[in-house]
Structures are given as C-alpha cells and as structure tokens.
C-alpha atoms as one frame of an Amber mdcrd trajectory, in Angstrom:
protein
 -10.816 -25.879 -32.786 -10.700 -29.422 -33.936  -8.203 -31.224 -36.537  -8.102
 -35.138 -37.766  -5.146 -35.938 -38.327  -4.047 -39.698 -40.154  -0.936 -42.013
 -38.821  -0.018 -46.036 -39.592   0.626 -48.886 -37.439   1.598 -51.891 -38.563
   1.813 -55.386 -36.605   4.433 -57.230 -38.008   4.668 -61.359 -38.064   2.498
 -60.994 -41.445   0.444 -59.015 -43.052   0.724 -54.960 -42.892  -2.710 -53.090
 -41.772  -2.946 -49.337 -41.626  -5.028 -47.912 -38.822  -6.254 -44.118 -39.127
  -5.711 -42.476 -35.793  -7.872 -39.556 -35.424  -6.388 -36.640 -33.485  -8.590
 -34.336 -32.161  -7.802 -30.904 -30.282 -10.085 -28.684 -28.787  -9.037 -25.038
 -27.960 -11.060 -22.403 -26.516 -10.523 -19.365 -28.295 -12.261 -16.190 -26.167
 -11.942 -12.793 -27.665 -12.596  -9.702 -24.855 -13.539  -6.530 -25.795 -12.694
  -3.352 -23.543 -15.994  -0.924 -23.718 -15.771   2.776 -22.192 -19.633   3.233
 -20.815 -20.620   6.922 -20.481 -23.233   8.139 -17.777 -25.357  10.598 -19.065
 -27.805  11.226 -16.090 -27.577  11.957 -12.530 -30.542   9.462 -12.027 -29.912
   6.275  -9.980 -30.786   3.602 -12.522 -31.662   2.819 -16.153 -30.168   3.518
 -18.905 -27.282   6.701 -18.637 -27.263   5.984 -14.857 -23.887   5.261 -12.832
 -25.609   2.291 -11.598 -26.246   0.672 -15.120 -23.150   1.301 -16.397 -21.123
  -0.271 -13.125 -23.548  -3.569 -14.067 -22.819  -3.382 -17.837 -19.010  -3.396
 -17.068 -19.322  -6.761 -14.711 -20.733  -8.547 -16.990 -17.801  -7.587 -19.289
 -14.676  -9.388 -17.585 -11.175  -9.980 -18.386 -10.927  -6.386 -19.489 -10.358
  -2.990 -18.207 -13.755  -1.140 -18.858 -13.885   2.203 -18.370 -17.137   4.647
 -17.086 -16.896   8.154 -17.853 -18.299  10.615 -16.146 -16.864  13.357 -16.990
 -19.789  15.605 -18.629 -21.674  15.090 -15.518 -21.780  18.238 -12.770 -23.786
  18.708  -9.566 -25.258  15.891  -7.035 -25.713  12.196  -8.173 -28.220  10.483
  -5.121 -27.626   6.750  -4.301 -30.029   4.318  -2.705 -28.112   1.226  -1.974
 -24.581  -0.022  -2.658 -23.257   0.904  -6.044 -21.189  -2.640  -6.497 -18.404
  -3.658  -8.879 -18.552  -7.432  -8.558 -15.474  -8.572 -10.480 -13.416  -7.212
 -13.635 -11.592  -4.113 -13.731 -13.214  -0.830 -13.670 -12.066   2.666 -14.112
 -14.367   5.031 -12.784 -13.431   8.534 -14.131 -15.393  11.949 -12.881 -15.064
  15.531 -14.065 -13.242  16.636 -10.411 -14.007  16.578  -6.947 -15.464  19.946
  -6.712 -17.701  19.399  -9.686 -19.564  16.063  -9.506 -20.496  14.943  -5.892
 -21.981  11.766  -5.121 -24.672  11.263  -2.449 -25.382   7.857  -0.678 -28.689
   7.290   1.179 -26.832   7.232   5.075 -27.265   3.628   5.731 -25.150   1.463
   3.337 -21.671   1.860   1.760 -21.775   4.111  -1.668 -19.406   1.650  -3.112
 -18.724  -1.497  -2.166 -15.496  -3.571  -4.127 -16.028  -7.213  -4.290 -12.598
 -10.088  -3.764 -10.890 -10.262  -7.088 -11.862  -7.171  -8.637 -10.409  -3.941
  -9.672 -11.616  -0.472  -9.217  -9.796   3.047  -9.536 -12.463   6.171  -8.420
 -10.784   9.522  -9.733 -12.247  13.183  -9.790 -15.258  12.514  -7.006 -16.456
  13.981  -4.024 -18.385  10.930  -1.768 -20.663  12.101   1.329 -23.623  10.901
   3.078 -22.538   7.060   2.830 -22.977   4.619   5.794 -19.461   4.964   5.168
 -18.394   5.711   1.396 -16.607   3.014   0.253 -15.938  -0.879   1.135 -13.037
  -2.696  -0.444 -12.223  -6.601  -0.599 -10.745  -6.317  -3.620  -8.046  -4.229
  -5.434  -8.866  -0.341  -5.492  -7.379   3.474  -6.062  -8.528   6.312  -5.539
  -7.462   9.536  -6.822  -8.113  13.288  -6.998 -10.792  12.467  -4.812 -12.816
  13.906  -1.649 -14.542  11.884   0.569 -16.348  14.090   3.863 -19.887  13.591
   6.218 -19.730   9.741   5.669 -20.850   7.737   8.972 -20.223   3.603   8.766
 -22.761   1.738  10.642 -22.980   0.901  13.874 -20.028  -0.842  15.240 -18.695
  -1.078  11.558 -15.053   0.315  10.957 -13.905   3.185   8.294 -16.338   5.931
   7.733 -14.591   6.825   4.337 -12.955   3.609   3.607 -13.251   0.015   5.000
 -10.316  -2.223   3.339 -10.560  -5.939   4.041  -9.328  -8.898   3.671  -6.122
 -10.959   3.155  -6.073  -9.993  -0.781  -7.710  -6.355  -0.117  -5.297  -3.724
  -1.238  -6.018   0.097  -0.916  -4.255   3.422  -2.720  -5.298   6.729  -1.976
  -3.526   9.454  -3.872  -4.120  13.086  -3.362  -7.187  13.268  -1.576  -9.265
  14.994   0.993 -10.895  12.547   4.077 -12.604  14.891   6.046 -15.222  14.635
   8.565 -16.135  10.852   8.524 -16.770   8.708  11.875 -16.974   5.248  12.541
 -16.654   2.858  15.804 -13.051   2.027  14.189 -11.132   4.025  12.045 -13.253
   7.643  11.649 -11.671   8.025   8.209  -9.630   4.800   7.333  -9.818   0.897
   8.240  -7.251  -1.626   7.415  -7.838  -4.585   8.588  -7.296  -8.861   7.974
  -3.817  -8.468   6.482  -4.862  -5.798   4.178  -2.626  -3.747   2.196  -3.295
   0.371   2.942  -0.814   2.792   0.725  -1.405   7.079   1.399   0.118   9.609
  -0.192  -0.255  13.207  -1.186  -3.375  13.128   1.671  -4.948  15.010   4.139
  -6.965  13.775   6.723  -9.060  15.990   9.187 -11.748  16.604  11.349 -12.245
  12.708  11.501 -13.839  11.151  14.029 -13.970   7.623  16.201 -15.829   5.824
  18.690 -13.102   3.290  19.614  -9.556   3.869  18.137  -8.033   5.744  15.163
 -10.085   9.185  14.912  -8.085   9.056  11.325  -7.016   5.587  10.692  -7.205
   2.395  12.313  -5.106  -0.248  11.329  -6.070  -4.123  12.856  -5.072  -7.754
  12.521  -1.872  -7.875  10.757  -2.608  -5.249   8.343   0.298  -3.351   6.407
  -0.135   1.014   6.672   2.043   3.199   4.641   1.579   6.919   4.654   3.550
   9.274   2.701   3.798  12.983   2.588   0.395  13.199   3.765  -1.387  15.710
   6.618  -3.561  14.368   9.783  -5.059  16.865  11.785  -7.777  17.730  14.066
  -8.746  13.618  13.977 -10.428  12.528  17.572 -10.719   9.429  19.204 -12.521
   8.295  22.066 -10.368   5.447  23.179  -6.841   5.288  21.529  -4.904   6.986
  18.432  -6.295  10.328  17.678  -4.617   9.950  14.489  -3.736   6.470  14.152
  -4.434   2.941  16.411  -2.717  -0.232  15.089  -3.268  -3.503  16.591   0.095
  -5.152  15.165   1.013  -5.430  11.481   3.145  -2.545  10.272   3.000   0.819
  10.355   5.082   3.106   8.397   5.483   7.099   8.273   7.331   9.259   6.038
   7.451  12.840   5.646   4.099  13.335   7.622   2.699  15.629   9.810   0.434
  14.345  12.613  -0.622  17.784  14.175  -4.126  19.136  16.527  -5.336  15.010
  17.220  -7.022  14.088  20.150  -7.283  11.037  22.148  -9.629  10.300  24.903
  -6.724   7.122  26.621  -3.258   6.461  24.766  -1.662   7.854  22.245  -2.794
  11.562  21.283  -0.859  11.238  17.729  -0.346   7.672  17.513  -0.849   4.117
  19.382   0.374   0.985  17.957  -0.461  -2.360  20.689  -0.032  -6.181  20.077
   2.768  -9.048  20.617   4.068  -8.175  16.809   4.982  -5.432  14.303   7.024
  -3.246  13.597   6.643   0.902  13.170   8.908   2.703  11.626   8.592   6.674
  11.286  10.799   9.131   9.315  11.426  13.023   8.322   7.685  13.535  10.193
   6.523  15.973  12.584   4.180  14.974  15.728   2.826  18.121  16.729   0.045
  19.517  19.545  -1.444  16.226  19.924  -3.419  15.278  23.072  -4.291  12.418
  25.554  -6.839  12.191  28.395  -6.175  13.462  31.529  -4.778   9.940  32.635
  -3.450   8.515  29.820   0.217   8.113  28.221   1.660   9.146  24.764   0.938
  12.586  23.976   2.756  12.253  20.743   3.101   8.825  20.593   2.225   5.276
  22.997   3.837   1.772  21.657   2.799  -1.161  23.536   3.733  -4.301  22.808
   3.194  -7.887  24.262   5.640  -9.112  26.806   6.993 -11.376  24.333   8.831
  -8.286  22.898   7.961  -8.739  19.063   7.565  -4.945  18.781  10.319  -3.302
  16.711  10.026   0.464  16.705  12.371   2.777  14.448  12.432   6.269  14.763
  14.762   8.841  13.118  15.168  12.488  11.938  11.670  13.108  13.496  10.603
  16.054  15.684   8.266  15.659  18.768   6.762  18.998  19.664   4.114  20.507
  22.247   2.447  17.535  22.849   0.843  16.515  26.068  -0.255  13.615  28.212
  -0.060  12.270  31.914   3.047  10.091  31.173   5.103  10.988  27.925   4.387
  14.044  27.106   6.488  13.299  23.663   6.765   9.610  23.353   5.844   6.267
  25.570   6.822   3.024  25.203   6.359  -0.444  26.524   7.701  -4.180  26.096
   9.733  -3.452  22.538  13.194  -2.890  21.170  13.048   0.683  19.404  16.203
   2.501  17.919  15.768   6.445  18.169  18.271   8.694  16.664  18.526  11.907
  14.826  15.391  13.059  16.464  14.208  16.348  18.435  11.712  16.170  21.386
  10.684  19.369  22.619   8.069  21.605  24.076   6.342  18.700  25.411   4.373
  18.183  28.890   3.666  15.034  31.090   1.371  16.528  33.797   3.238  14.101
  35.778   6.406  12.147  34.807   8.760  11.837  31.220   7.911  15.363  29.809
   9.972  14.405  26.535   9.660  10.644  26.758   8.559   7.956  29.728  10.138
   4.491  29.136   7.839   1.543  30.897   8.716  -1.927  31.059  10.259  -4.575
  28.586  12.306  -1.848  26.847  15.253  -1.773  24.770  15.811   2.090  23.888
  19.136   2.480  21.591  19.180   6.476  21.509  21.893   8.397  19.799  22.326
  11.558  18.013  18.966  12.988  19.746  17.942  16.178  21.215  15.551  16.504
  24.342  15.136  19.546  25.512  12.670  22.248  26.838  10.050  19.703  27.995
   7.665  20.390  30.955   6.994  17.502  33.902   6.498  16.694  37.329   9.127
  14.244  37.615  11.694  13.527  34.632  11.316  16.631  31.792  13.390  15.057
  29.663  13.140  11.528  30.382  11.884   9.164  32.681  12.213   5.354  33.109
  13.757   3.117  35.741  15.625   0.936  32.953  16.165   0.320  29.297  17.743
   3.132  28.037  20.709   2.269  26.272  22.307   5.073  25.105  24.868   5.626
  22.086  25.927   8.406  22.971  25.483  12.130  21.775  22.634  13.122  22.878
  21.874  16.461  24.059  19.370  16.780  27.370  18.095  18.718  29.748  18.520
  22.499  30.292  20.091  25.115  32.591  23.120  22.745  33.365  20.578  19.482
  34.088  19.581  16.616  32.032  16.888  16.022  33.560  16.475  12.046  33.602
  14.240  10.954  36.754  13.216   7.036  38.059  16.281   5.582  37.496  18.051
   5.814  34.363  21.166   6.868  33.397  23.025   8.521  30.230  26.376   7.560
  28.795  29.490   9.005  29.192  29.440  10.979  25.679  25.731  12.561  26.168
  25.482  16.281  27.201  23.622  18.356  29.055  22.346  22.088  28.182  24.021
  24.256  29.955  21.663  27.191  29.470  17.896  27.917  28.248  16.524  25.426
  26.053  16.221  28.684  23.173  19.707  28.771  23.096  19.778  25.774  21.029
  16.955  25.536  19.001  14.321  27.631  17.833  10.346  27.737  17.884   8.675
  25.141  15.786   8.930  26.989  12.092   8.817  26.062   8.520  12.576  25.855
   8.324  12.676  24.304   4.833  11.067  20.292   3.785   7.897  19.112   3.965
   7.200  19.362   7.725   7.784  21.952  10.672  11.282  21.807  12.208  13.253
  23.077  15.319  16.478  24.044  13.658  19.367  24.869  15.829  20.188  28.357
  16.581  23.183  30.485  15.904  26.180  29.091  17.910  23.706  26.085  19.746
  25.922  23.231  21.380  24.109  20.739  19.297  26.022  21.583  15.579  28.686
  19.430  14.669  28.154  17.520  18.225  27.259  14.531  16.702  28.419  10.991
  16.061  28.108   9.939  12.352  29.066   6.350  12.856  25.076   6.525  14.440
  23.828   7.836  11.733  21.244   4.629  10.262  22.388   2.949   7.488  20.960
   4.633   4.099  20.246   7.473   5.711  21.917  10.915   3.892  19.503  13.801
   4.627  18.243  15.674   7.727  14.065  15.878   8.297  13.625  18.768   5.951
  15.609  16.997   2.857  19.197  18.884   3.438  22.394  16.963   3.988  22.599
  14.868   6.850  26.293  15.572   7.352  27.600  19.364   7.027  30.726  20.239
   8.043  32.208  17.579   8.451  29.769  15.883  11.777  26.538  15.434  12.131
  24.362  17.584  14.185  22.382  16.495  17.156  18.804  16.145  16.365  16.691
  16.167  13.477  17.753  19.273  11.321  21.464  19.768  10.350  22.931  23.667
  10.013  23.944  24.086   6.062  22.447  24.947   3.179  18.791  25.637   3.669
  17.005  22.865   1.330  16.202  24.372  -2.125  12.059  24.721  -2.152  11.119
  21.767  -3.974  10.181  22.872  -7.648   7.221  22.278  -9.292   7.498  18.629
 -10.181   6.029  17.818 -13.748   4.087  14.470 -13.946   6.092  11.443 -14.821
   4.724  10.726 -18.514   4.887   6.487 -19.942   7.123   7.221 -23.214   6.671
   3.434 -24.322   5.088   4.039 -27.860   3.658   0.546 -28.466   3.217  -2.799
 -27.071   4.307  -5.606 -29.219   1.523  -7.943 -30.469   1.269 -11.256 -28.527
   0.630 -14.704 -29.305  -1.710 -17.284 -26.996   1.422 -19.651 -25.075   4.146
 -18.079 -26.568   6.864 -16.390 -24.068   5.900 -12.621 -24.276   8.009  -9.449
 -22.711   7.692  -5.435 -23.137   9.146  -2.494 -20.860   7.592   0.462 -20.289
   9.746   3.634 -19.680   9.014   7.096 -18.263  10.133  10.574 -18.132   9.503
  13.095 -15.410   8.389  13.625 -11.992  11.058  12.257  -9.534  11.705   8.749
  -9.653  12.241   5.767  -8.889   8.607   5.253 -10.550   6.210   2.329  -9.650
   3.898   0.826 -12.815   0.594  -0.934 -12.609  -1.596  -1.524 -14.878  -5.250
  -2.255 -15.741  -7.048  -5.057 -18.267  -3.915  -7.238 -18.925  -4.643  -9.954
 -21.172  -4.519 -13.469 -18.999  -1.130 -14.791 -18.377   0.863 -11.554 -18.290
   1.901  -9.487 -15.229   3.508  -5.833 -15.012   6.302  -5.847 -12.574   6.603
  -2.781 -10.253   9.493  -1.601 -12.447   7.691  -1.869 -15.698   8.824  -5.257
 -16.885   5.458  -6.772 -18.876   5.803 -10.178 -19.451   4.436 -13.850 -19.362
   2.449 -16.134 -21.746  -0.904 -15.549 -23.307  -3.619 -18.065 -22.157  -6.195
 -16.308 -24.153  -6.516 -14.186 -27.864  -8.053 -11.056 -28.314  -7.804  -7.091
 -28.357  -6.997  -6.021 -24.884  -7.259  -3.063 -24.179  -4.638  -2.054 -20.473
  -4.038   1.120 -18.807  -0.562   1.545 -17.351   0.055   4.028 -14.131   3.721
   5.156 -13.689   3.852   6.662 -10.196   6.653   8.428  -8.871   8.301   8.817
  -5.160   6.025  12.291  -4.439   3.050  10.497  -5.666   2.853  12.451  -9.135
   1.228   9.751 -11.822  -0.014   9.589 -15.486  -1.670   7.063 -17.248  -1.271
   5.374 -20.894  -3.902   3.684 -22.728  -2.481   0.679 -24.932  -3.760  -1.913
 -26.965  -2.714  -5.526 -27.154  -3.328  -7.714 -29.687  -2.757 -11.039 -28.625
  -3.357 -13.708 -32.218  -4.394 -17.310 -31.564  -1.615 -19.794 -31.102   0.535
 -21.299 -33.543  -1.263 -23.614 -36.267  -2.194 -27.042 -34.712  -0.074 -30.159
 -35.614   0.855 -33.346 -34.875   4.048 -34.072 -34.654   4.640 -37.414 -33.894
   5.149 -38.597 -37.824   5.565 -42.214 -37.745   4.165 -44.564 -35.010   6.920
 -47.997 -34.752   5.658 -51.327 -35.511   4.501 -53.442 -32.891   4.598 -57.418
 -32.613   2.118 -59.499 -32.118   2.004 -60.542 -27.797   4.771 -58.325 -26.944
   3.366 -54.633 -25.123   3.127 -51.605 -26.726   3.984 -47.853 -25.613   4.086
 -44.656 -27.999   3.694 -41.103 -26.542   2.200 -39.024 -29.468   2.866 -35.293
 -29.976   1.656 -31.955 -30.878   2.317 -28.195 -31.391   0.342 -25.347 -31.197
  -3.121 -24.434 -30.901  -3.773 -23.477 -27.327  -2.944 -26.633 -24.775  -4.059
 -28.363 -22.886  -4.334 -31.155 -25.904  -6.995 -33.753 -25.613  -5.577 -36.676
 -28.165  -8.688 -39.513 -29.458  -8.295 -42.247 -31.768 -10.110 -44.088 -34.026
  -9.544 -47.700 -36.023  -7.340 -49.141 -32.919  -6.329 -52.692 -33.520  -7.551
 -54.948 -30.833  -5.683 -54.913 -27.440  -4.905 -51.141 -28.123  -5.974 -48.067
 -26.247  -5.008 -43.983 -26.631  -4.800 -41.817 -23.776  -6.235 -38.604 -23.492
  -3.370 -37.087 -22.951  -1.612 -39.036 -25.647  -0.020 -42.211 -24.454  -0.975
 -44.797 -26.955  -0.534 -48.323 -25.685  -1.241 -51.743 -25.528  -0.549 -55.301
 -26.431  -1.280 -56.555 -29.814  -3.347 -59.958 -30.318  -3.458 -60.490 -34.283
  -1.303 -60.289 -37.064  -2.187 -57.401 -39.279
C-alpha cells in the first residue's frame, strides 16, 4: 500500500517556501487460505492420490490444511517417502483397522521436515524402512504402526524423532513389531522432545539398545499410562535405553522385556539426567546371564550428575545376575513408598544391588521375598542411607549382604514373605500391585514425614495416608480405589474467536468441559504473531491479514482430547497516516533535526521525500535533517 502525503517547511531570514514532502509506505498485505484436500484413490500419485494432496498442502503455508481420508478403506502402497516439507498438515484417516498404509521396505513412509507440522490420526503404517521420520513438530493419534524395519544402523523402526526443535506425541496407539539398530519401536534423540500416552508397545525389537524405545543425546521421554511388553534388545533396555536427558514414567507397566546385557526393563547411562518413575509396575523382565538390572540398571558417570526418583512403584519377578529388582551406579536416587519383590539375582542383591558412587535415601519401602546367592534383599558395600521404615527380609532376617547396614527404625519380617503381601494382582489402579495382607506388619508402619512432597495417593490411585500412617510400600490398606469411570472427552466450549487486526494487541481463552483435567491446548494454522499457551491463553499481535483457519486440541491428564475448528479473521491494520502535522521552521546555517511520524498500515514504515531544500536529507526510517543554505 502506498500514500503521498503533503507537509511545509519554511526557512526563515526571508522569504517563506513550501516544500511537498512525499510520504510513502509500503505494506505487504498476504491473505492465506486454509484448503481441506480429499484423497480419492489408493493410487500413489496424480490427482486423488495421498501423495498429491501432501504436495498441494506445502505449497499452501501459513495455514493449517487439512487431507481427508476418510472415505478411503483397504491398502494404500508407497514407493518412496511421502514428505510434508513445511506448513501444517492434518492428516485424517477413516481408523486404524480400516485404511492401512504400505511403504516399499527401504525408506521412511513419512518423513516430517524442521519447521513443520503434522498430526497422522486413524492409520495403520507397516512395511516402512521404518514408518515415520520427524524433524519437525508431529502427533499421532488413534494410530497403529507394526512390521516396520529402519535401515541399517538407522534408529526407530516406527518412529525416528530428531533434532533440537523435533517434538513427538503419540496418543493412543499400537507400536508393535518394529526393529531397528536403536530404538525397535521409538527413537528420541538430539534434544528431542518424546510425549506417550494411552500406548502400548510390544513385540518390538533392537539390535543395540531399547527393544521399545531408545532415548539418546539429551533427549526429553515422557510416558504416561502406557503398556511395554514383550520388547527385546540385544545389548541394553529391553524396554527402554537412555543415554542421559530425562526420562520420566507414570502409571506404566513395563512387563515380559528382554535384554541381552543391562537392564531387562530399563537402562538409563551417561554423566547427566535425571529419571524419575511413579505409580508403575516393572514386571518379569529379563537380563543376560551376566548382566545387572533385571528390572531396572542406572549408570551414571563418576561425576554423579544422575538423579534418580523412585516412588509408589512395585518391582516384581524380575531377574538378572546382579539386581534382580533394581541396580544402580555413580548417582543420588531417593526411593520410597515402593515394593520389591519376587525378584532373583542368580548371584548377589535379589531385590536391589547398590555399586559404586551411590547415594540411596530409602524410606517407607518394602523388600521382601526376593531370591539370591548373596544379599536377597539387598546388597552393596556402601551408600545406603536409610530413612527409616523400611520393611526387609523374611523369616526373622533382613537379608542385607557386602556391607551395608539399615537404620535403627527399619524392620525385619519376622515370618514368610506371604504374610505380608500378596501375589502380584489387579488390586485396583492402572497397574498390578502387591497389596498387604490381612494383619501384615507393614500397615500403618510407616513414616509420613517421608512421604515426597505432593505426593497424596498410593500406586493404584487410593489415599496415600489411611488410618492415620502411612503404610510401608507402594499400596496403602483402605478403601479399594473406585474403578475409574468411563471418562467422556474433554469438549473446547469457546464459541468464537474474536476478529483480529494486523499489529494490534490481540487475546482470546479457550475453555473446556469434560474428561479430567487439568487440560493442555494446542493448536494448528495460527495466524502469524499469535501463540496458544498450554492453558488456553491465545494471544499476540497480527503480522499478517487474512481468514485463518486453526484447529485447537484440549487434552486432558488421561490423554482423552477433542478438537475445534475456528476461524479467524484477522482485517488489515489501521488506516495509514502521518502524523507528524507541522514540520518547525529552520534557519538558514544553523542544523536541522525533525523525526516524522506515522500510524497504521502494517510497519515497518519506509518514509521518502520529495522537493527537499538544498542541504536537506530524509531518512528512511524518518529522521529528516540537515542544514539549510538559502533563504526560502
């Protein structure tokens, strides 16, 4: 957009002379249009195909563009990368179990380029060289991905996520039956962002670590109220390897995972990180023959930067050389609230075996009815630092071998280890508990001031405290937990969004109703220069006019989302004016300064002039100036 605009100067010590000054502004004024492309064919290019539509819809950027799939059914056959370059894209089939997706066996089905957005919903993927590589921003719903193999030496046979800016969300899907040299169903790696929830993984297989999931190079892994089981590695993590960066685990069930060295259920190595695992259940997971961390092997660097948090977990039947339950190495972990039993170390720390470098603060936790050479509960020549209250041992002996010692305030079982908890049962929650039996020495024998801050319920959900005092381990007697209903999907009751206006201060919040919050909100296709906050706050300034068209996803805590479609008209900026009315005389050898003005329009401004008297000169960005030679 460009407007001329007319002001005076006059150079006194004479005669008056007016000078036009020509203002000129030039805006860029882009209008984006949202498109919804539907596939029509199963075929793997032209018109109708998958393939055309994914190119249509990077072309078409700034937007979210949508590609519907949903009248499709059977097999769709790939041969080569399907590849959503930049934009946002919401890929939308008709279910997992009625559209599949077939790639060719040697390259990735889909491949996610840096900067863009992607959500996959209601697929099944198989036969890629693995299914899916991410460097951008993707989710992936309602979705099964099974039989994909990454290349050779290449990580993730379902999903490779990558990079610093990568960030991956699955929701309620099945990984089963992918392999790869790293991470047989999932890779994180280069500071990369991994979220899970509502999952299973199974059958999944590695060459190197993390038969399930591998986790590398400062990468950040959250699981949630997810399933992995029957995943096998042949080096370390049956379920899960991580080579530093964070690891965190809640209400998950790591059950039937194999590993060939450390860590049956789960190995975490490296000079830094931090797991942290909660309300789970490490079951029947395996190590080689001569290997340590049946359940679960931490190793970190001498240094000491490990931090390892465990509470209200249960470690059951799992086996390895050294640790039957848990083994740890060079880091500071805090373990309370927990159960270990049922576990064997064909030769020492049936429950747990503590190595070097370690700071163990235990409190609150039960050990009991483990199987080892040397140690069945526990075995370690230092670094246990107990709290107090924990409950070890059986038939009268705790059973601590190599060294260390308990406090004063921990007890010993003075009978049968089944005289204080049961058999590994559905006993209420989300995962497989021991709960205490009738009369058992561990009710009410705990400490609450141990208790972690923030922390109110047991494993399954129930009260943490009944009674009065805690219980020792990870279930507390009382009420059994009320079966969690059938949770309705959390629903975006936000009618509208307000219309917008290109660099003026914009702000909308979207509310929900349903499922079980709190809720998290994304959304899709925002117009440049707004963001959604995770709590539903939209807000910035326009940079751009238009009709955007945005999706917003409310997620709740069990993983339960919805979507809204909205559209958001954002009008061109204010009309463009110059507001500097009247420009000072100037003298005749004396210097001259005069900042000129404007409003609206779209900035940045770009101010010319025209008609200058001699010894003048205007600024681009406005800053007219100068020293005037003649009298005019």
């Amino acid at each position: 957009m460009r407007l001329s605009l007319s002001r005076c100067l006059t150079a006194n010590n004479g005669c008056v002379k007016t000078i036009g000054l020509c203002l000129i502004l030039f805006l860029s004024l882009p209008f984006a249009h949202a498109d919804t492309y539907t596939v029509t064919n199963l075929t793997d290019s032209g018109a109708g195909s998958l393939r055309q539509a994914i190119l249509d819809a990077n072309i078409n950027t700034g937007v979210n563009n949508t590609i519907d799939l949903s009248s499709l059914s059977g097999q769709l056959l790939t041969q080569g990368n399907l590849n959503i370059t930049t934009g946002t894209v919401d890929i939308k089939g008709p279910g997992a179990d009625v559209l599949t997706i077939i790639g060719n066996g040697n390259q990735r089905i889909f491949e996610i380029s840096s900067g863009a957005t992607a959500t996959l919903s209601g697929l099944t993927l198989t036969n890629g060289g693995g299914a899916i590589l991410n460097n951008g921003t993707l989710t992936v719903t309602n979705s099964t991905l099974s039989g994909n193999t990454a290349a050779s030496n290449d990580n993730g046979g379902a999903i490779y996520n990558s990079g610093s800016g990568a960030t991956l969300t699955v929701v309620n899907c099945r990984l089963a039956n992918n392999s790869a040299e790293w991470g047989g169903g999932l890779a994180n790696s280069s500071s990369a962002t991994l979220t899970l929830i509502n999952s299973t993984l199974s059958g999944n297989n590695s060459v190197s670590a993390g038969g399930g999931i591998y986790n590398n190079f400062n990468g950040s892994l959250t699981i949630t109220n997810t399933t992995l089981s029957d995943n096998v590695s042949g080096s370390y993590g049956g379920a899960i390897a991580s080579n530093t960066g964070t690891l965190t685990l809640t209400r998950t069930a790591l059950t039937d995972n194999f590993a060939a060295y450390h860590g049956g259920g789960i190995y975490f190595s490296g000079s830094s990180g931090r797991v942290a695992v909660s309300e789970s259940t490490l079951s029947n997971n395996i190590t080689g023959n001569l290997y340590c961390g049946g359940g679960i092997n931490i190793a970190g660097g001498s240094s000491g930067g490990v931090t390892v948090v465990l509470h209200n977990n249960t470690l059951s039947g799992n086996t390895a050389r050294d640790g039957g339950g848990l083994c740890i190495s060079n880091v500071i972990t805090w373990f309370f609230d927990n159960t270990v039993s049922s576990n064997t170390a064909t030769r020492n720390g049936g429950g747990m075996f503590i190595g070097t470098g370690v700071t163990l603060n235990m409190g609150n936790s039960l050990i009991t009815g483990n199987l080892a050479v040397s140690g069945k509960s526990m075995y370690g020549s230092s670094g246990l630092f107990s709290r107090g209250h924990n409950l070890l041992g059986e038939n009268g002996a705790m059973d601590l071998a190599g060294g260390i010692v308990a406090s004063a305030s921990d007890l010993s079982v003075a009978g049968a280890s089944s005289a204080v908890i049961g058999a590994l049962a559905d006993n209420g929650g989300l995962t497989q508990t021991h709960a205490p039996v009738t009369g058992s020495p561990a009710i009410d024998a705990g400490d609450n001031s141990l208790i972690p801050a923030g922390v109110t319920t047991d494993q399954r959900g129930a009260a943490r405290i009944y009674n009065s005092l805690v219980d020792i381990g990870a279930v507390e007697v009382g009420p059994i937990p009320t079966p969690t209903p059938t949770v309705t999907t959390p629903a975006i009751t936000t009618p509208f969004l307000p219309d917008a206006i290109v660099s003026v201060p914009y702000a909308a919040v979207l509310t929900a109703i349903g499922g079980q919050y709190p809720y998290i909100y994304t959304a899709t296709g925002l117009p440049p220069g707004l963001s959604l906050t995770s709590n539903g706050i939209l807000s910035g300034m326009p940079t751009a006019s238009g009709d955007f068209h945005l999706r917003a996803t409310v997620m709740d805590v069990l993983g339960q989302y919805s979507q809204r479609d909205y559209g958001l008209a954002v009008g061109p900026s204010l009309s463009l004016a110059l507001v500097t009315a009247n420009l000072p005389n100037a003298l005749v050898n004396v210097p001259y300064t005069q900042n000129l003005a404007a409003l609206g329009g779209q900035p940045p401004y770009v101010f010319t002039a025209t008609g200058l008297p001699a010894g003048f000169s205007l600024s681009s960005s406005g800053v007219l100036r100068g020293t005037p030679v003649v009298r005019g």
